[in-house]
C-alpha positions as CSV (number, residue, x, y, z in Angstrom):
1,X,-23.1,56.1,10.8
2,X,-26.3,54.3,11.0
3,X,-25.3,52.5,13.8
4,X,-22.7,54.8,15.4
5,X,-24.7,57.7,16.1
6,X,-27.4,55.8,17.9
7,X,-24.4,53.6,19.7
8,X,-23.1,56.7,21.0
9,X,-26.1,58.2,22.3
10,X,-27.1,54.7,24.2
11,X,-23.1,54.7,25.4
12,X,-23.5,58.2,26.8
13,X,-27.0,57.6,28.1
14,X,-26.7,54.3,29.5
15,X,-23.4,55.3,31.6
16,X,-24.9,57.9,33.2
17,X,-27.4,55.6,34.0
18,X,-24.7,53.4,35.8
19,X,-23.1,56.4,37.3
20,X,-26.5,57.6,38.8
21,X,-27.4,53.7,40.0
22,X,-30.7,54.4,37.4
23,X,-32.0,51.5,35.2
24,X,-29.4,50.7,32.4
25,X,-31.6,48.2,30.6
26,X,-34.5,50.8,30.6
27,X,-32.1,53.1,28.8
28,X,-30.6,50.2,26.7
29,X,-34.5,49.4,26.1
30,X,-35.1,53.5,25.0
31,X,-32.0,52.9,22.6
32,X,-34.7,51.4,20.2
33,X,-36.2,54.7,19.9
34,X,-33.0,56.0,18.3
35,X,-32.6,53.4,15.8
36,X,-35.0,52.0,14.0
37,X,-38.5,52.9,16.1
38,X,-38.5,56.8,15.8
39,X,-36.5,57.0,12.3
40,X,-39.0,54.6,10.6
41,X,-42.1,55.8,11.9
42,X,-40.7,59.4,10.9
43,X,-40.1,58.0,7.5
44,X,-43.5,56.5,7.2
45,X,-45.7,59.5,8.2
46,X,-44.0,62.0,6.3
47,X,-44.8,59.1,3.3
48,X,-48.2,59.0,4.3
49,X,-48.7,62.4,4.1
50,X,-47.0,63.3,0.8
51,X,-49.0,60.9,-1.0
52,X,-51.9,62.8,0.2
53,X,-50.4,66.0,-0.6
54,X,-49.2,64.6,-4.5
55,X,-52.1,61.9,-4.8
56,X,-53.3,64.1,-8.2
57,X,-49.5,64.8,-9.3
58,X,-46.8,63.1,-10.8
59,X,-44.4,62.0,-7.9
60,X,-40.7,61.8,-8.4
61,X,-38.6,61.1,-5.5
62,X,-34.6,61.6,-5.3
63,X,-33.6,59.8,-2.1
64,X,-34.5,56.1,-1.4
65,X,-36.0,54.6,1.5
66,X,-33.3,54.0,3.0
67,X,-31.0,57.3,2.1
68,X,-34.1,59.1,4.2
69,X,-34.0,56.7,6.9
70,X,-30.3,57.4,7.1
71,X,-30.9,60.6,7.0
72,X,-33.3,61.1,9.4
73,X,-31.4,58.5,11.7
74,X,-28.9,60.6,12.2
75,X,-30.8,63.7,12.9
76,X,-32.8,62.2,15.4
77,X,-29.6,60.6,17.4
78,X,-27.2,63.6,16.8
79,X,-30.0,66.1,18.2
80,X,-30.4,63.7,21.2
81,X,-26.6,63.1,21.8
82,X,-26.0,67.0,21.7
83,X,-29.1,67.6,23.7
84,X,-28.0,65.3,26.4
85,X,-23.9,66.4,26.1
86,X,-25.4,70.4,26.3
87,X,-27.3,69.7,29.7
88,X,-25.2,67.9,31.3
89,X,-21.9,68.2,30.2
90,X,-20.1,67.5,33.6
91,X,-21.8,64.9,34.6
92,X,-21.7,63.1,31.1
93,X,-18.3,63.1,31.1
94,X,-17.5,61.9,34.2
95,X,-20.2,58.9,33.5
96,X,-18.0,58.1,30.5
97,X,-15.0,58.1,31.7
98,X,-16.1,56.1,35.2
99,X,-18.4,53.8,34.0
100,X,-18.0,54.1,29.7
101,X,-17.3,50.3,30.3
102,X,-20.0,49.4,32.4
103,X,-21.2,46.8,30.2
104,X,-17.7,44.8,30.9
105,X,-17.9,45.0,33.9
106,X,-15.9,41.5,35.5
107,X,-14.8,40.6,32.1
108,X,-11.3,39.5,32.0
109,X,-10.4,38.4,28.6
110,X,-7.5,40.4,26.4
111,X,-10.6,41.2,23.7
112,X,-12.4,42.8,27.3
113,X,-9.7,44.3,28.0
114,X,-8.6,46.0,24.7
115,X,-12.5,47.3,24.3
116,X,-12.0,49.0,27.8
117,X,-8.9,51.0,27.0
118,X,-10.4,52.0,23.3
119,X,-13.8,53.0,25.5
120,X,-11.8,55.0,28.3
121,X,-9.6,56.5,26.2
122,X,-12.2,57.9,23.9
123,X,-13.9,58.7,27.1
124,X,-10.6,60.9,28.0
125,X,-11.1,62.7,24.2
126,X,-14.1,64.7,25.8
127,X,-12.1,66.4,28.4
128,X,-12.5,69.5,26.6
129,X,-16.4,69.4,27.3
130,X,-15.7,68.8,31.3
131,X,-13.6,72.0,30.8
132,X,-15.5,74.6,28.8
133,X,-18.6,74.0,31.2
134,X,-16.5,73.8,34.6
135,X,-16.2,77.2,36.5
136,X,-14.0,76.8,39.8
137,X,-15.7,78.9,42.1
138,X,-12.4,79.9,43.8
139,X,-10.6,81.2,41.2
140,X,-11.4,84.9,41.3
141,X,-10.9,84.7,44.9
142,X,-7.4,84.0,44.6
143,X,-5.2,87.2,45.2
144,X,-2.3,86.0,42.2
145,X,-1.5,83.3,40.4
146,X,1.7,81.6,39.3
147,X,3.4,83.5,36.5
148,X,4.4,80.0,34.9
149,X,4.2,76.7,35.8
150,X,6.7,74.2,36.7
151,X,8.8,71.8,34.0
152,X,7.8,68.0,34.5
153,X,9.6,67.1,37.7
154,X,10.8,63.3,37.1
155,X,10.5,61.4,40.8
156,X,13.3,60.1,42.9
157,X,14.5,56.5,41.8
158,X,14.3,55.6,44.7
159,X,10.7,57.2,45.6
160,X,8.4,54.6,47.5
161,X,5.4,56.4,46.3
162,X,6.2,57.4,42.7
163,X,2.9,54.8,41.8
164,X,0.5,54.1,44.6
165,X,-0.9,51.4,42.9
166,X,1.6,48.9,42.1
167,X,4.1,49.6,44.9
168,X,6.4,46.6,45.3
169,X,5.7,44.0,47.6
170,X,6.4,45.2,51.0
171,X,8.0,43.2,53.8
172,X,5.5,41.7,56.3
173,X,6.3,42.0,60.4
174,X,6.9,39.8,62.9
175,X,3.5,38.2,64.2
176,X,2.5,39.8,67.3
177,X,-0.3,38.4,69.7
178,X,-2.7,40.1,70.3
179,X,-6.9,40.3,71.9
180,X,-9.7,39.6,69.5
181,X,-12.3,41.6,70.7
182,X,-14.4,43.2,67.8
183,X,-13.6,47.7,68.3
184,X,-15.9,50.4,67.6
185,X,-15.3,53.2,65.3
186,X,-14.6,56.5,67.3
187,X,-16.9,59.2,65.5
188,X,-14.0,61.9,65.8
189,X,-10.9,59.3,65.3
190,X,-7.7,60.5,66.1
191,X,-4.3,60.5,63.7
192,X,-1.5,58.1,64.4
193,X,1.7,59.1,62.8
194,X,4.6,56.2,62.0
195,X,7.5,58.8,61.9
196,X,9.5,61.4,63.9
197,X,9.7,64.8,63.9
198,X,10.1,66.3,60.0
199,X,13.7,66.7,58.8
200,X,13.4,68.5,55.3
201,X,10.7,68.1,53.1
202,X,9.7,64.6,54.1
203,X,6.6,62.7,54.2
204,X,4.7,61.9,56.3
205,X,5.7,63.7,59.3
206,X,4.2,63.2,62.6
207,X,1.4,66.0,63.2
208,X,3.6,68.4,65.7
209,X,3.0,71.7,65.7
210,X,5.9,73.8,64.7
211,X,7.9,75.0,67.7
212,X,8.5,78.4,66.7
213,X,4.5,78.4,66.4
214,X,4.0,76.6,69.7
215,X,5.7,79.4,71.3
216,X,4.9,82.4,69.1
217,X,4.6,85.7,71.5
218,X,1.3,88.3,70.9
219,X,3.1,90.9,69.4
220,X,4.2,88.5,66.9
221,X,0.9,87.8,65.9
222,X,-0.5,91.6,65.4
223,X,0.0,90.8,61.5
224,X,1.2,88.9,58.4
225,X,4.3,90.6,58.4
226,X,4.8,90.3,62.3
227,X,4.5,86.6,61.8
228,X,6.9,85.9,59.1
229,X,9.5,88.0,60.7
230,X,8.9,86.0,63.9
231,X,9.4,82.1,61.6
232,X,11.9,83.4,59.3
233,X,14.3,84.0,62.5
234,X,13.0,81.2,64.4
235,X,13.5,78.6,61.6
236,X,16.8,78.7,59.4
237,X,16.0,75.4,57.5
238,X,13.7,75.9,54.6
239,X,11.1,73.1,54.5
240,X,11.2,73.4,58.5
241,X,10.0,77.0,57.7
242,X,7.5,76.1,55.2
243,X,6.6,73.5,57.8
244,X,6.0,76.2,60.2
245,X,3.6,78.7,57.9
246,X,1.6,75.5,57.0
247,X,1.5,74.7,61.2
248,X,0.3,78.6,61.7
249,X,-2.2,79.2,58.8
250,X,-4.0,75.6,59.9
251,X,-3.9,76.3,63.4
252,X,-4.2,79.9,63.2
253,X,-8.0,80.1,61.2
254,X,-11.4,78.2,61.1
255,X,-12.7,77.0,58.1
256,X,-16.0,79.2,56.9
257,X,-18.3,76.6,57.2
258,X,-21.7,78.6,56.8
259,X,-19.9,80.0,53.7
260,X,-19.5,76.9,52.2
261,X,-22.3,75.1,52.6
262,X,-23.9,78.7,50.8
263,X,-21.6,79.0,47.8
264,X,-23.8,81.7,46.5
265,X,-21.7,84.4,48.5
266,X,-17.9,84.7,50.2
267,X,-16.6,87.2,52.2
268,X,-12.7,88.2,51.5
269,X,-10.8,85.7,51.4
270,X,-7.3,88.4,50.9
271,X,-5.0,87.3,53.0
272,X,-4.9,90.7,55.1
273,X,-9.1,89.9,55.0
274,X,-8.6,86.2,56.9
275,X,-5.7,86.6,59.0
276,X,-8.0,89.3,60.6
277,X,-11.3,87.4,61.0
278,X,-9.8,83.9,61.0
279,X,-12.2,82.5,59.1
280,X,-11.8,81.2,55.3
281,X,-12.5,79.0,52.8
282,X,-9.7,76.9,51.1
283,X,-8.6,80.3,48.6
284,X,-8.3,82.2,52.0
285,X,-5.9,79.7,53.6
286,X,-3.7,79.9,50.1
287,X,-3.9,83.4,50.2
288,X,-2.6,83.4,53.6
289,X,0.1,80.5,53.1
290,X,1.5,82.3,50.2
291,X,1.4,85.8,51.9
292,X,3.3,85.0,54.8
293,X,6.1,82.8,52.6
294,X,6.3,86.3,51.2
295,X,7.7,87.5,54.3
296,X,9.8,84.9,55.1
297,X,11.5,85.3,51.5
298,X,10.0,81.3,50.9
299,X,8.3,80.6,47.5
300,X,5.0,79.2,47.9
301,X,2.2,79.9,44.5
302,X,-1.4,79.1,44.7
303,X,-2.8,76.2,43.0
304,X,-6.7,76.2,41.8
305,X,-8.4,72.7,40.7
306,X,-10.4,70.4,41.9
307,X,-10.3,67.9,45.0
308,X,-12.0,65.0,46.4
309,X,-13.0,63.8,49.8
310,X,-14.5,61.1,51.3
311,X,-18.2,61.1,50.5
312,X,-18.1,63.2,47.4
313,X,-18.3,62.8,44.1
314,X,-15.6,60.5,42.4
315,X,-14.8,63.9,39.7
316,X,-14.0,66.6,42.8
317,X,-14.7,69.8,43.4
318,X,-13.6,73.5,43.2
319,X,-10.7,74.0,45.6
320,X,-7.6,75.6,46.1
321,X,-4.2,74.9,47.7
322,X,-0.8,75.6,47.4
323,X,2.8,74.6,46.0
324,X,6.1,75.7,47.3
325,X,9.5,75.1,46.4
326,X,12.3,73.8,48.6
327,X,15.8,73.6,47.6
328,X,14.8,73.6,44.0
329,X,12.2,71.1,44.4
330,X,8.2,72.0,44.2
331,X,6.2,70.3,47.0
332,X,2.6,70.6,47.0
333,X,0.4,71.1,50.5
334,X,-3.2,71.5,51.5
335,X,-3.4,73.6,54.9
336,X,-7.0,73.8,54.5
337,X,-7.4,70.1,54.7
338,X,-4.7,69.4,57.6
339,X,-6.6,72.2,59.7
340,X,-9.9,70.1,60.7
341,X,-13.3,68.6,59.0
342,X,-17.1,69.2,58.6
343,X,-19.4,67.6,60.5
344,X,-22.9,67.9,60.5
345,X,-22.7,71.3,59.1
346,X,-19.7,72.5,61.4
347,X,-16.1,72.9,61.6
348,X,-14.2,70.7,63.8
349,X,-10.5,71.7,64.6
350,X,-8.4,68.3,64.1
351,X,-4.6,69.6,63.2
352,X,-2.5,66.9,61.1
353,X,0.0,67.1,58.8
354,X,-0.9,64.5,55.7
355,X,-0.9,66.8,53.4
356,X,2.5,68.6,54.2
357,X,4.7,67.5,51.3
358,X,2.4,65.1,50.4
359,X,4.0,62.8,47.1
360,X,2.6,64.0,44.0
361,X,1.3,60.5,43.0
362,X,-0.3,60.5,46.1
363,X,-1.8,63.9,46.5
364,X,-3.0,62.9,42.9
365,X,-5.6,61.0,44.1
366,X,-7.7,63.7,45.7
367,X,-6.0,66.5,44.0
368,X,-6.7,67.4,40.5
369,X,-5.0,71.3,39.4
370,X,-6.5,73.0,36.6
371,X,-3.2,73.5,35.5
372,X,-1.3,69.9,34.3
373,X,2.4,70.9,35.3
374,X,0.7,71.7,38.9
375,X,0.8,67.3,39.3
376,X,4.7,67.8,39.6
377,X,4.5,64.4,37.9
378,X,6.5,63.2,34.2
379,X,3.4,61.7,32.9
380,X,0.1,63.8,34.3
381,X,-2.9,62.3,34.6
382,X,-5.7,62.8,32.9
383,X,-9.0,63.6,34.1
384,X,-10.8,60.3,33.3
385,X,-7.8,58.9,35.1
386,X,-8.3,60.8,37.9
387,X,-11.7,60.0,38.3
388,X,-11.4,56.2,37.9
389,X,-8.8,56.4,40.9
390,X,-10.5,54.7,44.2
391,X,-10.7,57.1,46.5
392,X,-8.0,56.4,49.3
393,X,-6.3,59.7,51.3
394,X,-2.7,59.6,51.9
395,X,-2.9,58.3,55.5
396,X,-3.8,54.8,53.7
397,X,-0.8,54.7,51.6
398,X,1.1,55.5,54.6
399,X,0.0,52.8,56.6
400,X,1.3,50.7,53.8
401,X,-1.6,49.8,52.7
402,X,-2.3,48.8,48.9
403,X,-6.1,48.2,47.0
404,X,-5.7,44.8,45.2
405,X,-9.3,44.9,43.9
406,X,-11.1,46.6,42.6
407,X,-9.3,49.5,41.2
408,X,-12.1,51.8,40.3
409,X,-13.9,54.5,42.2
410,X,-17.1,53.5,41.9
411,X,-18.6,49.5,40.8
412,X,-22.1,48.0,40.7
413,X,-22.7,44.5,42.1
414,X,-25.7,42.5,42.8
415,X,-25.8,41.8,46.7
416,X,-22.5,41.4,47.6
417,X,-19.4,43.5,47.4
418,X,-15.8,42.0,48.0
419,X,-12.6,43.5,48.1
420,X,-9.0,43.0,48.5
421,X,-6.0,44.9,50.8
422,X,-2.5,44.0,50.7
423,X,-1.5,44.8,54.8
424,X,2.5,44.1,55.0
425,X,2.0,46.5,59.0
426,X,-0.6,44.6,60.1
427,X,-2.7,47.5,60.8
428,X,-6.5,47.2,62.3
429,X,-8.8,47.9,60.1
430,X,-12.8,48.0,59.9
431,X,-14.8,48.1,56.9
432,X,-18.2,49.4,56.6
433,X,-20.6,50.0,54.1
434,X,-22.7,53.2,54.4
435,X,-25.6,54.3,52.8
436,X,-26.2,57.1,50.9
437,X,-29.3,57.8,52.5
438,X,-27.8,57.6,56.1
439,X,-29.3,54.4,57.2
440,X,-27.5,52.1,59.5
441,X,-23.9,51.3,58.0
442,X,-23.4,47.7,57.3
443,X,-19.9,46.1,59.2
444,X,-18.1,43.9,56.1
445,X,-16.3,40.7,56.8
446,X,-13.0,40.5,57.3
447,X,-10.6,37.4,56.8
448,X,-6.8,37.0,56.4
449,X,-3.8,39.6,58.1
450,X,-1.8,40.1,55.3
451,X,-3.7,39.9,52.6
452,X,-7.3,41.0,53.9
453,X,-10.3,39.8,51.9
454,X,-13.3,42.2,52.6
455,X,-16.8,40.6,51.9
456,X,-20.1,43.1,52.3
457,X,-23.7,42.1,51.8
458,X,-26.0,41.1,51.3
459,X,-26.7,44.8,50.5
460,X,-29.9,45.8,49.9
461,X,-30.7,47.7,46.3
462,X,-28.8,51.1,46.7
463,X,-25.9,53.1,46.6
464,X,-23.2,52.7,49.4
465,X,-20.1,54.2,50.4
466,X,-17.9,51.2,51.4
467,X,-15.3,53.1,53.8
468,X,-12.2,51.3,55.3
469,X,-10.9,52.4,58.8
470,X,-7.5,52.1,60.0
471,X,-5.5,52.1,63.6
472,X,-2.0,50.7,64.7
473,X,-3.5,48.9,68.0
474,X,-6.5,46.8,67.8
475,X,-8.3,49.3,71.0
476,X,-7.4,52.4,69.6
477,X,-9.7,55.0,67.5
478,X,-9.9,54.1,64.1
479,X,-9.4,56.9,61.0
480,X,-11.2,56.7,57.9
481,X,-8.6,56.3,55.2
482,X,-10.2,55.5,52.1
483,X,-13.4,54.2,49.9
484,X,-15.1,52.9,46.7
485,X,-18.4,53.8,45.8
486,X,-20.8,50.5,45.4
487,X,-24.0,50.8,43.5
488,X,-26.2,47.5,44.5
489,X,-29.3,46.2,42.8
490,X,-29.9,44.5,46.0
C-alpha cells in the first residue's frame, strides 16, 4: 500500500500533466513529496514534539516507526488522490484513460503492451466518476425520451464499415496522370459525394436535397403538421421519408449560435418553439426531427450524449441527436451537424448529408449516447475507448481512407510528428499542423500515393491540431476530414 497509493496519485497527476502538455517530470519530481519526503518529515516532527511533551514521563509507544510512516503515508496520498479526483473528476478521467500510458509511449514490446491494456482498462474502471460529475446540458431540453432502448443490433456480414480501423485492404485504382502544382486549402471547402442519389437507408448518400422538400408549397410550411402531411404523401418509401424530415429540419432552421457560445441560458428549444423562430440548438433540431416523424407515422427517438468535433476536446461534449428506425432497423442521424458550421462565432449554412444513416462504428467516433444500446453496436464502447479514438469524421472513412499510425487521439513528440494513411482512391490530401494558439499552421510533408507517409516539424514547443484535408481532384477545395491532437516539447 506503501507504494500503491503514492503510485496512483503520481499516475493520476502525471497524466493530466500529459493531457494538459504541463511538465510530467515536474509532477514525477512532486511524486517525492507523497512518498517518503512529507510522510517522514510528518513522522519526525510529531517525534520531536512528543518527546518534548513526555521528556519528564515514562514513554510507551504502540506503533513502530515504520507502522506510523505507513500510516501516515497513506493518509497523506489518499487525501491528495481524493482531493485531485473531487476537483477534477472529468478531466482526470479522461487524462487516464488518454494518456494513463504516457510513460510507454513508442514502446512495442509484448511486456509494453500488456502494461498498457492493464493501465487502460483500469483507466475504463473509473467511468463511474466521469458519470456522476457529468451534467448534459441538453437533457432537460429534450421534449421525451425513448421509453426503452434498443437490443444489441449485430452488423451486416457483409458491412464495409462494421470496424473503421482495421477495414480490409482495399483495392487501389488505376494510375491516373495528373498536374503537380501544390493547392491551397479553401476556408469554406465544399463536400464531394462518391454515390448517387439515396435508395433506402444507405450511406453515404450524395448531399441532395429531398425533392418533395425542394418543391414544398407555403401552405405546406404554415406548421409541423402541415409539413409531415405534405412528406408523408410525397414520399412512400420509408428511409426516403426519413431522408426527407432530415433534408427539411437542416435546411429549414439556423443553428443558435449566440446561444451556444452563452450556455448559461436557451430559449425553447420545443419543437412548436423552433419550427417558429428557426433557430435552435442541437435538442431543438431533435425535437423537431422527431416531431414531424410523428406526423408522418415514422419512428424517430431522441438520443442525448456527448459528441466531438474537430478542434474539441478528445472526451466530447453535451449534444443531442436522433435515431430512427427503418424497416425494423435503428439508424442513427445528426441533422444539426449536416445543416452547417461555426465560424468565428457565426453560423454558416453548408447542407450535407454525412450523418444521414451514418454506420454505427462510424458515427462512434464523434458520437458517444449516454445511453450504451443507443451505439446500435454488439460490443459498445466504452468511454476510455471512445476517447482514445483519433478523431476522423465520416467523410474520411468514406473517401476510403484508413489511419495506419498512430491510433490515438492525442500523442506527444519531441519536434517532429509522423503519420501514416492507407489511400486505396487516391484522393488529394493536405496535412497541416495548427496551433492551438492560432499561429500560422504548419504544411506537413507528404510522400507515397497509396500508402501516404505524413512528416510535420520541426514543431516548435506546443500543442497542435494536426488536421488532414481531402478532395477527389488535385484543383478542387479541400474538406477537413479528420485529426490527432500533437503535444510537442519543441
Amino acid at each position: 500500500m506503501v507504494v500503491v497509493a503514492p503510485a496512483l496519485g503520481v499516475w493520476v497527476a502525471s497524466s493530466l500533466a500529459a493531457y494538459r502538455n504541463g511538465p510530467v517530470w515536474l509532477v514525477c519530481v512532486a511524486g517525492l513529496l507523497l512518498f517518503p519526503i512529507v510522510p517522514v518529515a510528518w513522522d519526525m516532527l510529531s517525534e520531536l514534539l512528543r518527546r518534548r511533551r513526555t521528556a519528564a514521563k515514562r514513554d510507551r509507544r504502540v506503533l513502530t516507526t515504520w507502522d506510523r510512516i505507513v500510516l501516515r503515508t497513506l493518509t497523506v496520498n489518499l487525501a491528495f488522490l481524493g482531493a485531485l479526483l473531487w476537483s477534477r473528476p472529468e478531466a482526470a478521467f479522461t487524462a487516464i484513460s488518454t494518456r494513463g500510458d504516457w510513460f510507454l509511449e513508442g514502446a512495442t514490446s509484448s511486456a509494453a503492451d500488456r502494461a498498457r491494456a492493464a493501465l487502460l482498462q483500469a483507466a475504463d474502471g473509473l467511468q463511474w466518476l466521469y458519470e456522476a460529475a457529468h451534467d448534459n446540458q441538453y437533457e432537460a431540453l429534450i421534449e421525451s425520451k425513448p421509453a426503452e432502448a434498443p437490443a444489441p443490433q449485430p452488423a451486416p456480414v457483409d458491412d464495409a464499415w462494421s470496424d473503421p480501423w482495421e477495414r480490409p485492404p482495399q483495392p487501389e485504382p488505376a494510375p491516373t496522370a495528373e498536374p503537380t502544382p501544390a493547392p491551397e486549402v479553401a476556408s469554406e471547402p465544399a463536400i464531394e459525394r462518391p454515390t448517387p442519389e439515396l435508395a433506402g437507408a444507405t450511406w453515404p448518400s450524395e448531399a441532395v436535397v429531398h425533392p418533395a422538400v425542394l418543391a414544398m408549397p407555403e401552405d405546406a410550411r404554415v406548421s409541423i403538421d402541415a409539413v409531415g402531411r405534405h412528406l408523408a404523401a410525397s414520399e412512400p418509401d420509408p428511409a426516403r421519408r426519413i431522408k426527407a424530415i432530415h433534408d427539411f429540419v437542416a435546411t429549414h432552421l439556423a443553428y443558435d449560435a449566440a446561444s451556444y457560445l452563452n450556455r448559461a441560458v436557451y430559449p425553447d428549444q420545443r419543437a412548436e418553439a423552433v419550427f417558429a423562430s428557426r433557430l435552435a440548438v442541437c435538442a431543438g433540431y431533435a425535437n423537431l426531427m422527431k416531431a414531424i416523424a410523428a406526423v408522418t407515422g415514422d419512428e424517430v427517438v431522441v438520443v442525448v450524449g456527448d459528441a466531438r468535433g474537430l478542434s474539441r476536446e478528445v472526451e466530447g461534449e453535451s449534444h443531442a441527436w436522433n435515431a430512427a428506425r427503418v424497416d425494423g432497423r435503428w439508424y442513427l442521424i445528426d441533422a444539426t451537424w449536416d445543416s452547417g458550421h461555426l465560424k468565428d462565432g457565426a453560423f454558416v449554412r453548408e447542407y450535407r448529408s454525412d450523418y444521414l444513416f451514418v454506420p454505427p462504428a462510424l458515427i462512434g467516433v464523434t458520437h458517444f449516447p449516454e445511453e450504451p444500446a443507443w451505439q446500435l453496436r454488439e460490443q459498445p464502447l466504452t468511454r476510455g475507448e471512445f476517447a482514445r479514438q483519433p478523431m476522423m469524421r465520416p467523410k474520411f472513412f468514406a473517401d476510403g481512407l484508413q489511419l495506419l499510425d498512430p491510433r490515438r487521439s492525442q500523442v506527444t513528440v519531441q519536434r517532429e510528428f509522423a503519420m501514416s494513411l492507407d489511400n486505396p482512391r487516391a484522393r488529394n490530401l493536405i496535412v497541416k499542423a495548427v496551433p492551438e494558439d492560432s499561429s500560422q499552421a504548419i504544411e506537413c510533408e507528404l510522400t507515397g500515393t497509396r500508402k501516404v507517409d505524413v512528416a510535420c516539424g520541426p514543431l516548435p514547443a506546443g500543442t497542435y491540431a494536426v488536421r488532414i484535408y481531402t478532395s477527389p481532384t488535385l484543383y478542387g477545395t479541400y474538406q477537413g476530414v479528420g485529426e490527432v491532437q500533437v503535444h510537442a516539447a519543441g
